[in-house]
SEFI-319612 format. One record per residue (C-alpha): residue number from 1; chain; y, x negated, z negated. Coordinates in nm, 4 decimals. Layout:
residues N
R   i ch       py       px       pz
R NUM  A        Y        X        Z
...
end
This chain:
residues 448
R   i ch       py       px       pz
R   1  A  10.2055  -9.0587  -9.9206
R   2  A  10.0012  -9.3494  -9.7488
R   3  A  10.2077  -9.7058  -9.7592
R   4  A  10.1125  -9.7408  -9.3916
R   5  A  10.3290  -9.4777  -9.2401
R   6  A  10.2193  -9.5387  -8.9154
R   7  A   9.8602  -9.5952  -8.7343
R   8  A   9.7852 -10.0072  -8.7441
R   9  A   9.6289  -9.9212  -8.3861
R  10  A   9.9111  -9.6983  -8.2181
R  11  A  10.1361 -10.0839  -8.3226
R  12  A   9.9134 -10.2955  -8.1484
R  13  A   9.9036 -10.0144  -7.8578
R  14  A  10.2999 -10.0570  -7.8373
R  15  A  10.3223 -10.4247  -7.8600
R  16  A  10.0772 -10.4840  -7.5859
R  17  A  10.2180 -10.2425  -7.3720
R  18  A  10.5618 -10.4024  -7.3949
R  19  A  10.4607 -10.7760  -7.3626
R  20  A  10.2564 -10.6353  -7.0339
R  21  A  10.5860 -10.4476  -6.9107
R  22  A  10.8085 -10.8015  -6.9732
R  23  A  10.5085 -11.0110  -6.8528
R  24  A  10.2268 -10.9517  -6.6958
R  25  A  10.1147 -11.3306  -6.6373
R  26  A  10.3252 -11.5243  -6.7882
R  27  A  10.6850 -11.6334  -6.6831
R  28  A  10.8783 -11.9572  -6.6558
R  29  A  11.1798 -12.0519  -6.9014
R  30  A  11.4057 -11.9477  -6.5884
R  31  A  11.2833 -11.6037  -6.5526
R  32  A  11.3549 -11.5450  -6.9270
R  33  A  11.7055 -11.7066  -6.9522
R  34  A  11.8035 -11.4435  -6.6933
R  35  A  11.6477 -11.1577  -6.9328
R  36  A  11.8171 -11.3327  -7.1833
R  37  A  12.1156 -11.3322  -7.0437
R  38  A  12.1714 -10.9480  -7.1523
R  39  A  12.1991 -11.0402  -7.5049
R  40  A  12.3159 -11.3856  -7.5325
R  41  A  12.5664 -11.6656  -7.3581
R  42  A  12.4431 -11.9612  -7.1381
R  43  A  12.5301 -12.2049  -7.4513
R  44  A  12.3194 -12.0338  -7.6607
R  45  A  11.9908 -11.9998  -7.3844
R  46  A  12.0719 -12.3582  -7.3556
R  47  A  11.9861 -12.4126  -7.7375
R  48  A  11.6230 -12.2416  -7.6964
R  49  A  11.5379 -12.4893  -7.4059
R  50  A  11.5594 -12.7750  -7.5570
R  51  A  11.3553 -12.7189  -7.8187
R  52  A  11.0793 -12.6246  -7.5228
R  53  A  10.7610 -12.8891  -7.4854
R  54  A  10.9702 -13.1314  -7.3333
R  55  A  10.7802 -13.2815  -6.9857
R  56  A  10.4955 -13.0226  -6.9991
R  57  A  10.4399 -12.7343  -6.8055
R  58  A  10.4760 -12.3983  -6.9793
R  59  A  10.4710 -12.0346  -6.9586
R  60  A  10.6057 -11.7582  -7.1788
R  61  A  10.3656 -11.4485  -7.2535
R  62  A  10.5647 -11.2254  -7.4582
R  63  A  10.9361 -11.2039  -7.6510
R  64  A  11.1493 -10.9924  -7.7934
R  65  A  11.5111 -10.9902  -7.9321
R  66  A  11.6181 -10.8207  -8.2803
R  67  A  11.7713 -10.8913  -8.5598
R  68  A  11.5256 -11.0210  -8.8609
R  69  A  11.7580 -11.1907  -9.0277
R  70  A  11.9476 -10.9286  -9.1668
R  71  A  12.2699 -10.9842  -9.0638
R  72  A  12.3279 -10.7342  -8.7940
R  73  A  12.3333 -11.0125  -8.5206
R  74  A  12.0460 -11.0493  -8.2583
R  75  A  11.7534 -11.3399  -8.3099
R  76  A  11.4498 -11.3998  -8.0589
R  77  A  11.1165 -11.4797  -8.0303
R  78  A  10.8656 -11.5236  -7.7975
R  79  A  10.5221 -11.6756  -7.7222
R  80  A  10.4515 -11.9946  -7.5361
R  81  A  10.1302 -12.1248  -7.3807
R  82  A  10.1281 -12.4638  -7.2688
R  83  A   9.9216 -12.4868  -6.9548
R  84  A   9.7764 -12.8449  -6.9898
R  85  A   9.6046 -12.7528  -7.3555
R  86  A   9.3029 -12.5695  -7.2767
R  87  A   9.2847 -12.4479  -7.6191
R  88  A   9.3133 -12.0425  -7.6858
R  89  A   9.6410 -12.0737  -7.8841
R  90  A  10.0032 -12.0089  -7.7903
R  91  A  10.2948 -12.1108  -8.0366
R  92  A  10.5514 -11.8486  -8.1152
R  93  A  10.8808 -11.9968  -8.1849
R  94  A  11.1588 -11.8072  -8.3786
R  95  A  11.4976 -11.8560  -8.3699
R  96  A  11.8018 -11.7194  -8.5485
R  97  A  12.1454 -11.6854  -8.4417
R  98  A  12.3467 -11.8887  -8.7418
R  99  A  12.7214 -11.9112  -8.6922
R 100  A  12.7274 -11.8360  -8.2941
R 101  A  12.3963 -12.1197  -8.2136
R 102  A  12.0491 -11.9866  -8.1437
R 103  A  11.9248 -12.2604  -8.4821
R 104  A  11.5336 -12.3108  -8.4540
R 105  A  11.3334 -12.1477  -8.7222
R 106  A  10.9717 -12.2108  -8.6957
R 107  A  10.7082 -12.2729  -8.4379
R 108  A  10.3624 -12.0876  -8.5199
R 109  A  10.0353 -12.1087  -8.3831
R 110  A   9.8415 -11.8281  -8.2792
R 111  A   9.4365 -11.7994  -8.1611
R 112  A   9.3966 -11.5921  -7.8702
R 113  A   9.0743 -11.3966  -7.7831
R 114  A   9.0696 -11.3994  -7.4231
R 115  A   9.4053 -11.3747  -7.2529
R 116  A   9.7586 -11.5231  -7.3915
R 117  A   9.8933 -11.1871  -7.3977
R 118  A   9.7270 -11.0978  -7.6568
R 119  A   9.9493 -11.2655  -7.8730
R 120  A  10.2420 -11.0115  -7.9150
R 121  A  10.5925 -11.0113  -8.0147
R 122  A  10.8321 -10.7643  -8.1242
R 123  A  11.1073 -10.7092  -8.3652
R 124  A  11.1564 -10.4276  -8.5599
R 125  A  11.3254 -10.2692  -8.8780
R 126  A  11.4741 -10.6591  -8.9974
R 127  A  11.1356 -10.7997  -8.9419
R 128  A  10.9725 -11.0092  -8.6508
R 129  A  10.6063 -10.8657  -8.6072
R 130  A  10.3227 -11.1224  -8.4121
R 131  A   9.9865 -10.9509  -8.3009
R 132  A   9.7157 -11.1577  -8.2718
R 133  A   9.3773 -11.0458  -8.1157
R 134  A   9.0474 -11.2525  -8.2847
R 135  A   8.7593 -11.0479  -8.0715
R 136  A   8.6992 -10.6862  -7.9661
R 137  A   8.8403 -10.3960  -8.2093
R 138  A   8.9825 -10.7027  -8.4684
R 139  A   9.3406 -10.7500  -8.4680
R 140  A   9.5986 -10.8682  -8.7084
R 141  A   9.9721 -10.7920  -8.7047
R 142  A  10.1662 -11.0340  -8.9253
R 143  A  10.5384 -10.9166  -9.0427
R 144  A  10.8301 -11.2011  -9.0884
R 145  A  11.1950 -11.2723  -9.2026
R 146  A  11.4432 -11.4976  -9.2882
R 147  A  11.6606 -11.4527  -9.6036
R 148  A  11.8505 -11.7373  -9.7587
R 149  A  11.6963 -12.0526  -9.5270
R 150  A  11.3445 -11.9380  -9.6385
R 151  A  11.1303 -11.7684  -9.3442
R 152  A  10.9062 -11.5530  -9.5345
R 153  A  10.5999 -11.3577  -9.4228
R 154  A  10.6501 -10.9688  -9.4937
R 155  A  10.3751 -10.7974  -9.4623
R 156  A  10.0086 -10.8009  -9.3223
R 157  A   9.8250 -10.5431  -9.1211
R 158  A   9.4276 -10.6004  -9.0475
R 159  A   9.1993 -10.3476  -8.8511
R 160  A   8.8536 -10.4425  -8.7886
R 161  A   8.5677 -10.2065  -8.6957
R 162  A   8.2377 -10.2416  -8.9106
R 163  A   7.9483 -10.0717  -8.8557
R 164  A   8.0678  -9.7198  -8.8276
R 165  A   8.4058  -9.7555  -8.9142
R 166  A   8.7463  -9.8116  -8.8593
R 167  A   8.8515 -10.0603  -9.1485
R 168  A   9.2086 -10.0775  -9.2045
R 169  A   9.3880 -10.3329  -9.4592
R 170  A   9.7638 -10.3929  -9.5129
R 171  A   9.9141 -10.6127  -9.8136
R 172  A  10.2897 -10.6416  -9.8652
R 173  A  10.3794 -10.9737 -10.0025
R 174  A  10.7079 -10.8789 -10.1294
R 175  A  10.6730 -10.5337 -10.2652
R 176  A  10.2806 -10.6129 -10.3812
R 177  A  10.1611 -10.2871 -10.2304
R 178  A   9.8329 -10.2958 -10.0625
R 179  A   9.5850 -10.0187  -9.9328
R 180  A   9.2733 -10.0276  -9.7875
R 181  A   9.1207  -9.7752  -9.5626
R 182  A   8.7428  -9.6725  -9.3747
R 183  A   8.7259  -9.4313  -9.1215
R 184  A   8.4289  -9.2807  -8.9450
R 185  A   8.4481  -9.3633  -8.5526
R 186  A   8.2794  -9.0546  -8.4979
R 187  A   8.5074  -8.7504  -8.6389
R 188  A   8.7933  -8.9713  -8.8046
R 189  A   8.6850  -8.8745  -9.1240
R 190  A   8.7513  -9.0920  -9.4241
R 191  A   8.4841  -9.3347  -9.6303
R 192  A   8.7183  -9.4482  -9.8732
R 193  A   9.1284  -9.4674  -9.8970
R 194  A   9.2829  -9.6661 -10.1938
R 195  A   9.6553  -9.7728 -10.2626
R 196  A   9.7595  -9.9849 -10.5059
R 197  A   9.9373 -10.2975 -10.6337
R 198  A   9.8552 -10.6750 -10.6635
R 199  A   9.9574 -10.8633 -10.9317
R 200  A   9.9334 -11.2388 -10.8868
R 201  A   9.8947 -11.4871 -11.1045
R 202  A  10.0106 -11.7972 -11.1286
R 203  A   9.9768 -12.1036 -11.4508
R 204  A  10.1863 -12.0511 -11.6840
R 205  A  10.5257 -12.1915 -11.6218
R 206  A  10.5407 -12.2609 -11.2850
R 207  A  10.8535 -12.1723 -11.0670
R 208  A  10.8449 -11.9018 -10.8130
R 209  A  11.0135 -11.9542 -10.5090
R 210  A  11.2368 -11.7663 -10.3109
R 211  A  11.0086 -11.5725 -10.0957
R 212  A  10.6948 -11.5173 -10.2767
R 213  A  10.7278 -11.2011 -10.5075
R 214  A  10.5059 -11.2193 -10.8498
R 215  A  10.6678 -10.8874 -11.0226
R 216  A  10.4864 -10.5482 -10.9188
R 217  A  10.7051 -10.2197 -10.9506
R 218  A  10.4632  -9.9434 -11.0773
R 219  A  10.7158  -9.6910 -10.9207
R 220  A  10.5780  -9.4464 -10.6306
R 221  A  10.5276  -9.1357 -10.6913
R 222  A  10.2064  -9.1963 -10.5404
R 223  A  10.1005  -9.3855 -10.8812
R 224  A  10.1909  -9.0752 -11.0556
R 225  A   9.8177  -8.9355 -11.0947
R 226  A   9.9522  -8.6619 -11.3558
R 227  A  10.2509  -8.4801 -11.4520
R 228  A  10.3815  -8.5962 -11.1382
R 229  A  10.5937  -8.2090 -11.1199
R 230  A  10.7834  -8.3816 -11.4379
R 231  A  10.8061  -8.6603 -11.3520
R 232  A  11.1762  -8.7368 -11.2400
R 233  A  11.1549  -9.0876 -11.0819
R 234  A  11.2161  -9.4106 -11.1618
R 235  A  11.4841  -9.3689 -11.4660
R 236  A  11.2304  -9.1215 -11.6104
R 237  A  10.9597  -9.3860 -11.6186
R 238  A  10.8577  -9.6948 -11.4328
R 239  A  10.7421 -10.0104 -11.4989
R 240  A  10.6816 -10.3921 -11.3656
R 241  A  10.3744 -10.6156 -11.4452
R 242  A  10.3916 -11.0067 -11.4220
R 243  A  10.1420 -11.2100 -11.5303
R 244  A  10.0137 -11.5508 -11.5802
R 245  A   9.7482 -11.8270 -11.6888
R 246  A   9.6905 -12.0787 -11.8921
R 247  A   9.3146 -12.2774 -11.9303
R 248  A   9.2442 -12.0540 -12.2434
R 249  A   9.4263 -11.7180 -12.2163
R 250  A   9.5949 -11.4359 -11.9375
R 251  A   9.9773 -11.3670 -12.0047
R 252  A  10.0897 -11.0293 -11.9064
R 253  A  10.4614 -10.8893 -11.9665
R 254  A  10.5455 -10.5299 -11.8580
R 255  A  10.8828 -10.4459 -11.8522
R 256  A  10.9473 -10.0341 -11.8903
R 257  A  11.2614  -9.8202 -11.8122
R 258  A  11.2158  -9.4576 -11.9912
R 259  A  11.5339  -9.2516 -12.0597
R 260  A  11.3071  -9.1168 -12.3403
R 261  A  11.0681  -9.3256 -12.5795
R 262  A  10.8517  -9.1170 -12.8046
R 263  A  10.6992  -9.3978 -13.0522
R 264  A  10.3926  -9.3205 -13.2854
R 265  A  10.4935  -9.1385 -13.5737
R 266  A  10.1515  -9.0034 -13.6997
R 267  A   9.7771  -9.0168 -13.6817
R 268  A   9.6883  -8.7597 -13.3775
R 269  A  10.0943  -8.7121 -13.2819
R 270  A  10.1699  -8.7564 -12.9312
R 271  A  10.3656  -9.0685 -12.8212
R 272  A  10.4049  -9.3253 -12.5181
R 273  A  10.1429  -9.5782 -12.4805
R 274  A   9.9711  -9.8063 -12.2290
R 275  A   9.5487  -9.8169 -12.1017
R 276  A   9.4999 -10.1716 -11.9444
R 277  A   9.1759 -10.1211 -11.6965
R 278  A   9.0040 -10.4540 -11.6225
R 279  A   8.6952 -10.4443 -11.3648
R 280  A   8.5139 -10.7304 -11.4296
R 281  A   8.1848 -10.6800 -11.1719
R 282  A   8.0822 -10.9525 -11.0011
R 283  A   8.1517 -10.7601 -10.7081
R 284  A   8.5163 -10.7091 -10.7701
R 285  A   8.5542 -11.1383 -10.8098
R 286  A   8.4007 -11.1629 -10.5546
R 287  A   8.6332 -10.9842 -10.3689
R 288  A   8.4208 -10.6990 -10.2388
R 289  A   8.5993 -10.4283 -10.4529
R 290  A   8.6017 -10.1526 -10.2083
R 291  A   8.2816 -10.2156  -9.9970
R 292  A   8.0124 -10.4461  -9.9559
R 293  A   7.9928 -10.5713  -9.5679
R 294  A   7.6528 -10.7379  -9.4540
R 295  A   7.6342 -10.8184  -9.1356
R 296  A   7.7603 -10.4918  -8.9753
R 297  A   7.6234 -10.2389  -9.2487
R 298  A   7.8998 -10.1457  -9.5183
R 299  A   7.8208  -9.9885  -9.8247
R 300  A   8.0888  -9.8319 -10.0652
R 301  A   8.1671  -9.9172 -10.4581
R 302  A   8.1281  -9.5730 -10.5340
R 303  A   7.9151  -9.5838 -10.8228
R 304  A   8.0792  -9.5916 -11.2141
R 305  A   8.1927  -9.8878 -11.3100
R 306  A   7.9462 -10.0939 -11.5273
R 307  A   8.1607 -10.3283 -11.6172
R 308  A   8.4907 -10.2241 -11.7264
R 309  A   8.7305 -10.3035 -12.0206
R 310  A   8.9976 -10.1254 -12.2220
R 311  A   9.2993 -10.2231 -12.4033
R 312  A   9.5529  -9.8993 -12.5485
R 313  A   9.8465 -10.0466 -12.6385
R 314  A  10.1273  -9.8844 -12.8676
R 315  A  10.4903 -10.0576 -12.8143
R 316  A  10.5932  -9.9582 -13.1577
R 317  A  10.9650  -9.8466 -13.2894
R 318  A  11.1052 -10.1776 -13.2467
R 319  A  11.2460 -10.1401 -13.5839
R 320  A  10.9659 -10.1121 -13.8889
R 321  A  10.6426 -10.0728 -13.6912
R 322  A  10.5544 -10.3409 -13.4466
R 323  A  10.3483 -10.2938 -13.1248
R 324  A   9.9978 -10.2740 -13.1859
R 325  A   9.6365 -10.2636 -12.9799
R 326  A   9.4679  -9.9103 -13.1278
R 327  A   9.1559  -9.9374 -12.9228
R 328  A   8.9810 -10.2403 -12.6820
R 329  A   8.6322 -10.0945 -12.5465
R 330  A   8.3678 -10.1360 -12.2659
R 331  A   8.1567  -9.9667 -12.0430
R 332  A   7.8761 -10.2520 -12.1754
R 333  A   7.7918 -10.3474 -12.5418
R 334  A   8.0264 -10.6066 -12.6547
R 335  A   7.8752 -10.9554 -12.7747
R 336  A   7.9855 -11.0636 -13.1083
R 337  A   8.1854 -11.3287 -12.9382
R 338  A   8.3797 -11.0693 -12.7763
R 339  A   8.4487 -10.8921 -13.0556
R 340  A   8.5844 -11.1783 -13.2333
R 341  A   8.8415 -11.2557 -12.9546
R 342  A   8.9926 -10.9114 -12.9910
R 343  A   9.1598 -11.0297 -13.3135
R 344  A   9.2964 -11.2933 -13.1168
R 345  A   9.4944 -11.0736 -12.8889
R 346  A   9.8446 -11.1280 -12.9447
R 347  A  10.1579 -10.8483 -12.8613
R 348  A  10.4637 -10.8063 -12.9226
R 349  A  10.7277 -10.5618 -12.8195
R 350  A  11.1341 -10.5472 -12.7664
R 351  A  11.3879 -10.3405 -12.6496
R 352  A  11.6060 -10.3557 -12.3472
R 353  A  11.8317 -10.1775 -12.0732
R 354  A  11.7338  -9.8272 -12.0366
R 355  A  11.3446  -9.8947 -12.2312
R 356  A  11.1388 -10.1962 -12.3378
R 357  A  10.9318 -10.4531 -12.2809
R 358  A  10.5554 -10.5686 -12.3869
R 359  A  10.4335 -10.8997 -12.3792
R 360  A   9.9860 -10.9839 -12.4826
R 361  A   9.8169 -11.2689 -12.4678
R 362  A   9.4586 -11.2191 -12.4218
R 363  A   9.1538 -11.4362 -12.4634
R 364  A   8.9854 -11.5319 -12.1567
R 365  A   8.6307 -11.5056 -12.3788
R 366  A   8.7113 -11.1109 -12.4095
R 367  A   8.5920 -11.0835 -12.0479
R 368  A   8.2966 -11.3560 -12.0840
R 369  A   8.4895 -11.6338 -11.9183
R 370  A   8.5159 -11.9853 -12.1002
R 371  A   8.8270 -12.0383 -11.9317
R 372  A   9.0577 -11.9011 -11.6546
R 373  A   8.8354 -11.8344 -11.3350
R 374  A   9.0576 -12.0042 -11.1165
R 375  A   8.8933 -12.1345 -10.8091
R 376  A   9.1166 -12.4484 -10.6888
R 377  A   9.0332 -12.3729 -10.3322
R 378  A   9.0693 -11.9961 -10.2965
R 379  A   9.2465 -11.6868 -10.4870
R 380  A   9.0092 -11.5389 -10.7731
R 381  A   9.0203 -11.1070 -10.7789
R 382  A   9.0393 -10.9625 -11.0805
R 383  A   9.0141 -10.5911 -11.1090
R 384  A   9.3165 -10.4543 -11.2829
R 385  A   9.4986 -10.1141 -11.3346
R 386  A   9.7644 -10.0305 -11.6018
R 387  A   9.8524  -9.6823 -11.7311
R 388  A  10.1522  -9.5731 -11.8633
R 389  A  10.1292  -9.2494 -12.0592
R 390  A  10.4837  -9.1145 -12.0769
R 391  A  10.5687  -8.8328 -12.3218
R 392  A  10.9054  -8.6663 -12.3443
R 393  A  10.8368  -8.4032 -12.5617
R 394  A  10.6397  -8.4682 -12.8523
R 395  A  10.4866  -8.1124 -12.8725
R 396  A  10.3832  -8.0439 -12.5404
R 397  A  10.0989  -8.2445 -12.4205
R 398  A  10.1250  -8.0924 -12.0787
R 399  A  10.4160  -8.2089 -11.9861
R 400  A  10.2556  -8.5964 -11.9993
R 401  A  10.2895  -8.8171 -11.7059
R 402  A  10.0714  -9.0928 -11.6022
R 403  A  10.2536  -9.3454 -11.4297
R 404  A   9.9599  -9.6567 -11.3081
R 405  A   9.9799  -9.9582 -11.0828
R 406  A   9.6887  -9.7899 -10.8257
R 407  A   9.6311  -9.4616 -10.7044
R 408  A   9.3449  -9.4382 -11.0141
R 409  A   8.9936  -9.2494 -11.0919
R 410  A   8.9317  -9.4941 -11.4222
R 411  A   8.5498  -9.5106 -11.4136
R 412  A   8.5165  -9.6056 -11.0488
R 413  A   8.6451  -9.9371 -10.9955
R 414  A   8.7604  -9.9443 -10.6201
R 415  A   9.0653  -9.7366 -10.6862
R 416  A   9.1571 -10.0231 -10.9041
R 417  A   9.4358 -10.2504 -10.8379
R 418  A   9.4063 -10.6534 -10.8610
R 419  A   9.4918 -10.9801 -11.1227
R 420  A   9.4871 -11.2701 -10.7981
R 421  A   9.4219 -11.5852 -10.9752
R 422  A   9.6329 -11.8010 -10.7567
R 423  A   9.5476 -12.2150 -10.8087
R 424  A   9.8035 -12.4426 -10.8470
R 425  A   9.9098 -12.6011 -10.5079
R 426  A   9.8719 -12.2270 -10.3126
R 427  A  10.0835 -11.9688 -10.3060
R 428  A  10.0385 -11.5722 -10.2804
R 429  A  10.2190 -11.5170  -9.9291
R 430  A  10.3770 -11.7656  -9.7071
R 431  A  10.7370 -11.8826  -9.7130
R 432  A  10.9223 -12.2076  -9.5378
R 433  A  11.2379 -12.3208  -9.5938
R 434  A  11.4039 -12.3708  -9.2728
R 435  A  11.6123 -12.6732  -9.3863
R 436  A  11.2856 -12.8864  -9.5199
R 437  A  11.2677 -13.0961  -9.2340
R 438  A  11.6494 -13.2006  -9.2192
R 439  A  11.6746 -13.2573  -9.6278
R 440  A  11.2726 -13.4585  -9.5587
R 441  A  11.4719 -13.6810  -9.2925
R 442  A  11.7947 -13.7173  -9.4935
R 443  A  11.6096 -13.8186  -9.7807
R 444  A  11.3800 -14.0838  -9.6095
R 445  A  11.7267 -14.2505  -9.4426
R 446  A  11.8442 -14.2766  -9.7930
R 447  A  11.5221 -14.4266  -9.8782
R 448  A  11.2939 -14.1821 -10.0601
end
């Protein structure tokens, strides 16, 4: 099943329509108090007006009122376009109702193509979506929420069209899931469809944040690429990948539930194990893993991968045999420096709640890199896909299921997932606490 349940174009259709139904050219603060008046008391209108440009003259091209908070009570947001800035950008303000006030969350700008409407607001499902127009058949829809003080961004739809296609992107920030899509404008048929997750990054030991996610759940069924009629859900077997940097080495921990580990008891026996896939094309780091755009010609990764690593990984017994890598290969001829690092690999293995965990270090210099390709400006793309072969019957191979972090055909490297190399100082996502600007001005009156 396709993470985008719903057509990213049939969205935009439906928020356009509405903000032309509430406003068709704008409308003063007056017109939408009395709309507003439906949902909320004259104290609390009261609250959204003064935080309104104060001694400009404004108009208001789209709103809505939902909850994306969470807590069952109604919030708002709308668009504003101040007439005197001559600019193509409106600011959508947000604001939540906390304890019986309208509180202000955040004030956003937003490009507009050609008209303000096209700028849209609506919430929906706990989330406050924005659509924002950037030229003819390119649109973004932006997902948002607040949860604990932070106002976090959920989710990210893109649809673009390129040369003959329909491209479609969408990246969840919080569960990691992404898919990409190209469809033929002429009979809707499709160039390429992937699903999978992103895994980012970040130096080792820094502190996540509420609002940024950096653990990916391998658990859809859609990851299941075998044995899914065994496969019994998430108690049966799923897993999470985090990862992390350091200048010399990539960190990565997955963390397995399995109601039944087979370990490696014999030379040719069946057992559980992990594949680690690592597409390391210049293309993929480049971040063209699907296609290759130029100008308005696209051309699809759909060759083999020429560039692509393997690590199998054994967890062990966690009793007398320790986890162990039994194979590390490539789709090129390793250099002799390469095949010195794979002694440096480091794993280990322990048990937990309901399955295990596996931790490796591995050498940046396996992949060719002197040290971690972390751009300081911009995310580095690393292709990545893990595999988790899960036996629960040690004599009947059929029975396996496959359990991976992308929807996965090994040897061709766009139905890969992605390591994002995130640099310190950026963030994968967005996410503000609301109450930074009232702790910044507390702390400056006590003389920070």
């Amino acid at each position: 099943m396709y993470v985008v349940k719903f057509s990213i174009i049939a969205i935009i259709t439906f928020v356009i329509s509405l903000s032309e139904v509430r406003s068709q050219a704008g409308m003063k603060f007056q017109e939408l108090s009395k709309k507003l008046e439906y949902y909320f008391d004259s104290e609390m209108i009261s609250d959204l007006e003064k935080k309104m440009p104060q001694g400009s003259s404004y108009a208001i091209w789209g709103w809505d009122v939902g909850d994306f908070s969470g807590d069952g009570i109604n919030d708002v947001a709308f668009a504003v376009k101040v007439t005197s800035d001559k600019k193509k950008v409106v600011q959508v303000y947000q604001f939540v109702d906390i304890d019986g006030y309208l509180s202000f969350v955040s004030q956003l700008p937003f490009d507009f193509f050609e008209l303000p409407l096209e700028v849209g607001v609506v919430i929906r499902s706990n989330t406050c979506y924005i659509t924002q127009k950037h030229k003819q058949f390119d649109w973004t829809i932006k997902g948002y929420r607040l949860k604990d003080g932070n106002l976090f961004m959920v989710d990210d739809f893109h649809t673009k069209r390129i040369d003959k296609y329909t491209n479609e992107s969408y990246i969840n920030y919080q569960s990691l899931i992404g898919t990409e899509k190209y469809q033929l404008l002429t009979n809707n048929r499709t160039g390429l469809k992937a699903k999978y997750l992103s895994v980012p990054c970040y130096k080792r030991g820094r502190t996540i944040y509420s609002g940024f996610s950096d653990q990916a759940e391998a658990n859809d069924v859609d990851f299941v690429i075998a044995g899914a009629w065994y496969w019994k859900g998430i108690s049966d077997a799923s897993y999470s990948i985090k990862s992390a940097y350091d200048n010399e080495n990539l960190y990565i921990t997955l963390n397995v539930k399995d109601d039944i580990f087979i370990p490696l008891n014999c030379d040719g026996c069946l057992a559980d194990y992990f594949e680690l896939w690592f597409d390391l094309s210049q293309s993929a780091l480049d971040a063209n893993r699907f296609a290759k755009v130029s100008g308005d010609r696209v051309q699809f990764r759909t060759e083999e991968g020429k560039e692509l690593y393997n690590i199998k990984i054994f967890p062990g017994d966690f009793l007398d045999k320790r986890a162990f890598i039994s194979e590390v290969s490539s789709t090129q001829d390793l250099e002799s420096y390469q095949k010195e690092a794979i002694k440096n690999i480091r794993i280990s293995s322990s048990p937990r709640d309901s399955g295990y965990n596996i931790k490796l270090k591995i050498p940046f210099i396996l992949f060719g890199f002197e040290s971690a390709p972390v751009d300081k400006n911009s995310y580095t793309r690393m292709g990545f896909t893990s595999v988790y072969h899960d036996i629960d019957n040690e004599y009947r191979l059929e029975e396996e299921s496959q359990i991976t972090s992308s929807v996965l055909d090994r040897l061709k490297p766009e139905t890969y997932g992605e390591i994002i190399f995130v640099p310190e100082g950026k963030w994968y996502g967005q996410s503000e606490n609301i109450y930074t600007i009232e702790i910044n001005r507390y702390l400056m009156e006590l003389g920070f």
